[in-house]
N, C-alpha and C positions, 0 to 999 in steps of 0.2 A: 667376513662376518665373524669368521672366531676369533680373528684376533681384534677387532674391534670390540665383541665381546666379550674376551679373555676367558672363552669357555670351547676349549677344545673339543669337547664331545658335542659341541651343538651340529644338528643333523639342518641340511637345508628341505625343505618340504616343500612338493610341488603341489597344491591342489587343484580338482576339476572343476571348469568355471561351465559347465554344461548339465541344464538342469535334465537332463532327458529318462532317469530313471529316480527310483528311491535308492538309499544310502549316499546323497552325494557329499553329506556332510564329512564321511569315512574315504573316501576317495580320493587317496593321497598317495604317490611315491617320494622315496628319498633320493633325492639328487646329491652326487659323489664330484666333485672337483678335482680334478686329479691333472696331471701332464699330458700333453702327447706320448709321451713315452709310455708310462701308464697305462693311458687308454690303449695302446696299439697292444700292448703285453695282454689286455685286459680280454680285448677284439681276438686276438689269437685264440682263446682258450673258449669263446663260447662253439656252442653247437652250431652248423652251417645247415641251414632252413634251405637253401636256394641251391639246391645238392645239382652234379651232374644233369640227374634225369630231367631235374626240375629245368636246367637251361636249355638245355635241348628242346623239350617241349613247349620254350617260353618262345625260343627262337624260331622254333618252324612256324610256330601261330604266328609271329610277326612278323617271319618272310611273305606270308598267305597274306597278309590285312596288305600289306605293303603292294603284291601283286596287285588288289584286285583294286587298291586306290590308283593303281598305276591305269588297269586298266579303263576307270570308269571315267579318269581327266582325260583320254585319248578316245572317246568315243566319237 
């Protein structure tokens, strides 16, 4: 689109098509197009939300749900 536009600085804009609160007119992020390579440089450097502790306790819940679905088809 910018080069179809011949305007470099054009930003792409995603808006929210979900009427569910007020401001939805304001509800907009800028979408970035970039490379794989890029994005992976990009993926490196954010913050990791889904830390050790976090899989550990994501994984013993889902060893549990896993058991007891085990359990309840062999009844």
């Amino acid at each position: 689109m910018r080069d179809r536009l011949g305007d470099y600085n054009y930003d792409f804009v995603m808006l929210c098509n979900k009427i569910c609160g007020m401001g939805h007119y304001n509800m907009q992020k800028k979408v970035v197009v970039v490379t794989e390579a890029q994005y992976k440089e990009w993926l490196a450097k954010q913050n990791k939300y889904f830390t050790e502790d976090l899989q550990k306790e994501f994984s013993g819940k889902t060893a549990n749900v896993k058991r007891i679905a085990y359990k309840l088809q062999h009844l």
